[in-house]
C-alpha positions in Angstrom: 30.9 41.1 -21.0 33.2 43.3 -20.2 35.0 46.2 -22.1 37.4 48.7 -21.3 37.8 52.5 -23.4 41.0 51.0 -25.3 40.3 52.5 -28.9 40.3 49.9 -31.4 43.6 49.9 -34.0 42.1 48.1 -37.0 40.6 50.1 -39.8 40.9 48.6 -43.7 40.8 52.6 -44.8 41.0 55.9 -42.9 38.0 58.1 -43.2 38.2 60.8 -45.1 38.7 64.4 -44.1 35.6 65.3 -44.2 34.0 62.3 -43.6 35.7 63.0 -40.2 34.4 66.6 -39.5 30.7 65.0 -40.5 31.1 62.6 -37.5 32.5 65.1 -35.0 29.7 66.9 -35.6 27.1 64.4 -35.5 28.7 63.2 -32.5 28.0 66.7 -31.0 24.6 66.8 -31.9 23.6 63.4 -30.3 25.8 64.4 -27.3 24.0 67.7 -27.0 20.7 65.9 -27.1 21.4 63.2 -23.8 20.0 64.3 -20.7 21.7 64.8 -17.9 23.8 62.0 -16.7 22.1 59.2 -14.6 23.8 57.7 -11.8 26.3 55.0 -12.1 25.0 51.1 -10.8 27.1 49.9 -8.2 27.2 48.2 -5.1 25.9 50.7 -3.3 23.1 51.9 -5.0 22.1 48.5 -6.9 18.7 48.5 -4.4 17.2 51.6 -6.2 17.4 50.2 -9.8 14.2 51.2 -11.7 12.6 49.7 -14.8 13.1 53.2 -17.2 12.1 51.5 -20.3 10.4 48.5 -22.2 10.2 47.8 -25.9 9.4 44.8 -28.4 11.8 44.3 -30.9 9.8 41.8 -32.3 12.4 39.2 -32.6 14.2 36.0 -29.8 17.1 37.9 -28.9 20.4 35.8 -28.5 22.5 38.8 -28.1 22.3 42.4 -26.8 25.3 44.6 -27.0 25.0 48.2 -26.0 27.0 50.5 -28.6 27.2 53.5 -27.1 25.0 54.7 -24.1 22.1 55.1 -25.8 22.1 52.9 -28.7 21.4 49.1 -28.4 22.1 46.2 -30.8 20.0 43.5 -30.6 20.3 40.1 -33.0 18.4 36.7 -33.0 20.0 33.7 -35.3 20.2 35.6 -38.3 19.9 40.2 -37.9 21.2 42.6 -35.9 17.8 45.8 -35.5 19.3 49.3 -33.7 17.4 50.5 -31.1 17.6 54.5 -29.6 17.0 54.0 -25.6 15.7 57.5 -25.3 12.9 57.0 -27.5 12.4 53.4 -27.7 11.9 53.2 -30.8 14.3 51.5 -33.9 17.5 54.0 -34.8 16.6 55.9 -38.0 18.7 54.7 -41.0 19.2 51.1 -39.6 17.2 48.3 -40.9 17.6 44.2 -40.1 18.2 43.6 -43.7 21.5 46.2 -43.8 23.5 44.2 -41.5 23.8 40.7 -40.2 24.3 39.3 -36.9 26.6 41.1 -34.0 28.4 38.5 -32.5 31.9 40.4 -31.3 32.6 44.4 -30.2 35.8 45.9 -30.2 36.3 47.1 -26.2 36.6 50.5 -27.8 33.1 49.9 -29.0 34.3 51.3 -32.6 34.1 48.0 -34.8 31.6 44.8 -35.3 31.9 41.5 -35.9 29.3 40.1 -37.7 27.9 36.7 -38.8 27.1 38.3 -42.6 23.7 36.8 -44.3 26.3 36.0 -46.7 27.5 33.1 -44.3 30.9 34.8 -43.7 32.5 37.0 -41.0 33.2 40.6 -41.7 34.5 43.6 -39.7 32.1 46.5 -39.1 32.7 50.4 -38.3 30.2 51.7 -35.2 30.1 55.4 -36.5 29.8 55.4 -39.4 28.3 52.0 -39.7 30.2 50.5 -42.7 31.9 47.5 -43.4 35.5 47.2 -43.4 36.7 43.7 -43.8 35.9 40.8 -45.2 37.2 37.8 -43.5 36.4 34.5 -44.0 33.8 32.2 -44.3 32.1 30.4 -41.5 28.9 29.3 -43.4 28.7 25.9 -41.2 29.2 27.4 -37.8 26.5 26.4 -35.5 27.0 28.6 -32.7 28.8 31.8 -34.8 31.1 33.7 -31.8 33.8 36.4 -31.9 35.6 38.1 -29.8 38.4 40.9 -30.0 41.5 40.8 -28.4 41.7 44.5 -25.6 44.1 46.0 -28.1 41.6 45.2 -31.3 44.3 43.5 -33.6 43.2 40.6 -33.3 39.5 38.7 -33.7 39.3 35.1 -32.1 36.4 33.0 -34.1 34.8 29.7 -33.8 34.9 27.9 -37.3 32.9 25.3 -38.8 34.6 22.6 -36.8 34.4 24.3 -33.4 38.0 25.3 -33.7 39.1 28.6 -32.0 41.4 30.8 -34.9 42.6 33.4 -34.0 43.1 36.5 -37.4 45.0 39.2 -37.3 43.0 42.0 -38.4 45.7 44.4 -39.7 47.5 41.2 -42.0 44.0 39.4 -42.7 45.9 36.6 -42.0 45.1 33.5 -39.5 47.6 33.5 -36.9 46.6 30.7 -34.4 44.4 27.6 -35.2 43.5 26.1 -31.6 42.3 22.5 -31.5 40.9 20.6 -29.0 37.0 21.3 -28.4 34.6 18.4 -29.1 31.5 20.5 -28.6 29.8 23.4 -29.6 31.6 26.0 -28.4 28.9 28.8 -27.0 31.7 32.1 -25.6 34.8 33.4 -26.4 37.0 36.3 -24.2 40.4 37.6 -23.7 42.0 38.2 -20.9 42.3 42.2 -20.0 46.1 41.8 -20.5 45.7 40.0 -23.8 47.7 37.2 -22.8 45.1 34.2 -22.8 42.0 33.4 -24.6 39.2 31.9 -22.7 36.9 29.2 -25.0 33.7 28.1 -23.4 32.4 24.2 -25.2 29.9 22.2 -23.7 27.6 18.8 -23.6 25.7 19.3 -26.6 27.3 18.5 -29.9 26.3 18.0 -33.8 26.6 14.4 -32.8 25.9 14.3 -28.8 29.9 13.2 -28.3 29.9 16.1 -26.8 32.2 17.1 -23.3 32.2 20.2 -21.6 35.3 21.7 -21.2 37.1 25.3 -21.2 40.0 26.0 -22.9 42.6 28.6 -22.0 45.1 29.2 -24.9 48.3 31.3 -25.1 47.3 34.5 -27.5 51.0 34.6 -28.5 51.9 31.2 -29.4 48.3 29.2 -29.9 49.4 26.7 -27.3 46.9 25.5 -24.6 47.6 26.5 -21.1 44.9 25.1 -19.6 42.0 22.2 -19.9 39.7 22.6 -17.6 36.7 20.1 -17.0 33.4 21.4 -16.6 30.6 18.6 -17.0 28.7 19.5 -14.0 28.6 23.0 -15.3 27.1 22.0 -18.4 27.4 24.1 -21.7 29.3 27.7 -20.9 26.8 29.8 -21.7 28.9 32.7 -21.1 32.6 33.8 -19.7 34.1 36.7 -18.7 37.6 37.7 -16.7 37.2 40.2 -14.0 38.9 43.5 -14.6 42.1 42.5 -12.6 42.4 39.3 -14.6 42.6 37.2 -11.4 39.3 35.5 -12.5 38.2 33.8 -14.8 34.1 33.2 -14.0 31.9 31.0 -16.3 27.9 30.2 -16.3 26.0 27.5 -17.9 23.2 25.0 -17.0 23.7 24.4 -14.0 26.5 26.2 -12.0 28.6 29.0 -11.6 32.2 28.7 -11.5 35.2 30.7 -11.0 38.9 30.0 -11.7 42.2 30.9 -10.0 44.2 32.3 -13.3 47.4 31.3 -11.5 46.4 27.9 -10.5 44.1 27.0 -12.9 41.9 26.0 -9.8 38.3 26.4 -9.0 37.9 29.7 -6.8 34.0 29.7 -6.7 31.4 27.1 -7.4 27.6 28.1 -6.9 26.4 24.4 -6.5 24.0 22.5 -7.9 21.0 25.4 -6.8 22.4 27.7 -9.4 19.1 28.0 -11.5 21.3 28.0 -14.9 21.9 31.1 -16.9 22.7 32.1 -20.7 24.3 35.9 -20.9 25.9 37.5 -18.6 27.6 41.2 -18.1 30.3 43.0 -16.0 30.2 46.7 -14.9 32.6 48.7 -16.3 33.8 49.4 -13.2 34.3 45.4 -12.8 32.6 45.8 -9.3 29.5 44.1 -10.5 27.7 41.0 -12.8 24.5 40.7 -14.2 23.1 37.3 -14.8 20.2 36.2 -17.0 19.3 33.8 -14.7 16.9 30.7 -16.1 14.1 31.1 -13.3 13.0 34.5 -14.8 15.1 36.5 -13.0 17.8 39.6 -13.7 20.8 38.3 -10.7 23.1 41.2 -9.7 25.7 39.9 -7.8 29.4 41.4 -6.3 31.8 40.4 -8.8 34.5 39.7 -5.7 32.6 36.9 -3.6 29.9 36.6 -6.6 27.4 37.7 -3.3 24.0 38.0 -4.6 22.6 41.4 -4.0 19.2 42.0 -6.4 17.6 40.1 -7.7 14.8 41.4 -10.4 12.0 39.3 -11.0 10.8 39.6 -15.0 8.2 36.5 -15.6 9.6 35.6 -18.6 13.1 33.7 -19.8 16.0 35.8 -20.3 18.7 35.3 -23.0 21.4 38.3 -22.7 22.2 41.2 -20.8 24.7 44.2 -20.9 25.6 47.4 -18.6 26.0 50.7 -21.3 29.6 51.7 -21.6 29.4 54.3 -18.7 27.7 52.0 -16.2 24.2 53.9 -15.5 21.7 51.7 -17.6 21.2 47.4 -17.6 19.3 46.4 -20.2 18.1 42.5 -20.5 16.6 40.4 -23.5 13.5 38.7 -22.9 12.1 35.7 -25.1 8.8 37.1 -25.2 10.7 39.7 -28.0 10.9 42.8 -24.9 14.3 44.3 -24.5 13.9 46.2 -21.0 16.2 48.5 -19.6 16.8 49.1 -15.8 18.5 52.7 -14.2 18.9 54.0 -10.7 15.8 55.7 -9.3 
């Protein structure tokens, strides 16, 4: 995933004066309590990267989404637990029975979507963490994804049908209803200029009808620009544009693929050796992506050529990862329950 520091638009009430001052000054305290900064991963320096921390959550982590540099979301099938990366240990005040499952952040970082216990899809503040909106339901949705538009306006969701819809957030009002997906539909992303929405289906389906496909849909009409076949990819895992939106790079079972966004045509393709993958992550400074790789390994590779350049042997399946927000930490979910996190030596 990547996100850029556009602050998020969409708030269902302004916080109050004071509510305000409180947060500035949290916000000073916790800034006054972070070390000095660490260095920044990139190509350069991506050979020195150090194992900093390990912890057990104590839960199969699908997804792992840093929320600021320090904090760290982590949510199986059904909770979201807070984790503090300078002590390791769960943030204070945050529970798994507070919140339900993180499966969208605003590129601002500021709001949460969230897969309620409640079966429904509501809009979440970062700081403080309250809830916002209420959306709609999606009690049937096997996979449950979101993602924001860079702007934050707008939230695309699957629904109960794998349908992508795509809500306005400041209306509350479904805009766009995209149809076409036969399959469970496992990533959603915008382009960084907002223009297109990226779905990822793939092979396995409620009924096993299922064909692997990704759609590319036009965020201001809901008309399908592109259809593009991906059976010997398998599902897509995970998606993600580069920074200069001339990409469009998906991972699954059994390849790696990138896509011309002017043509429509494949750039890239690993190959049948790919060893498979679920999450992965590009560096905020777009320069690099991090693969959880399915033969136990953390894959770093140059976004531009998608070179390999580490790779980080961890003896156990991966399911996500993420770089924090200013690019010095990787952190990586493990199915043994560890979340580990990686910096530069």
């Amino acid at each position: 995933m990547a996100y850029s520091s556009t602050r998020c638009a969409v708030w269902e009430t302004p916080l109050p004066l004071v509510g305000r001052a409180l947060c500035v000054v949290l916000a000073f305290g916790w800034m006054t309590s972070i070390p000095a900064a660490s260095e920044t991963i990139t190509t350069d320096n991506v050979g020195s990267l150090t194992e900093a921390r390990r912890f057990d959550v104590g839960m199969r982590v699908f997804e792992l989404v840093f929320l600021s540099d320090t904090l760290l979301s982590v949510a199986d099938g059904e909770r979201a637990a807070f984790w503090d990366l300078e002590t390791g240990e769960p943030s204070v005040g945050f529970t798994r029975s507070e919140i339900g499952r993180v499966i969208g952040i605003c590129p601002g970082r500021e709001l949460l979507a969230i897969y309620a216990p409640s079966r429904r899809l509501e809009i979440w503040s970062v700081d403080p963490l309250e809830r916002r909106i209420d959306l709609c339901a999606i009690e049937d949705t096997e996979w449950p994804r979101a993602a924001f538009s860079p702007d934050g306006r707008l939230l695309a969701v699957v629904n109960p049908w794998n349908d992508v819809e795509i809500w306005d957030l400041e209306t509350r009002v479904r805009v766009h209803h995209c149809v076409g997906h036969h399959s469970n539909l496992f990533a959603l992303v915008f382009s960084p200029d907002g223009q297109w929405l990226a779905s990822g289906g793939g092979t396995s389906s409620r009924d096993d009808a299922g064909e692997s496909f990704l759609g590319v849909w036009d965020v201001a009409t809901g008309d399908r620009r592109a259809w593009l076949s991906t059976e010997d990819l398998g599902d897509n895992h995970d998606l993600t544009f580069t920074l200069d939106g001339s990409r469009l790079i998906s991972a699954g079972n059994f390849r790696m693929l990138a896509w011309d966004t002017q043509t429509w045509e494949r750039a890239y393709d690993s190959g049948p050796s790919y060893p498979g993958s679920y999450g992965i992550s590009l560096s905020p400074d777009g320069s690099l992506l991090a693969i959880a790789a399915d033969n136990r390994t953390l894959r770093i590779v140059k976004t531009d050529g998608l070179r390999i350049l580490r790779e980080l042997y961890v003896g156990v399946e991966l399911m996500d990862v993420d770089f924090s927000p200013d690019g010095t930490r990787l952190a990586a979910s493990l199915t043994d329950g560890m979340v580990r996190v990686w910096k530069v030596k």
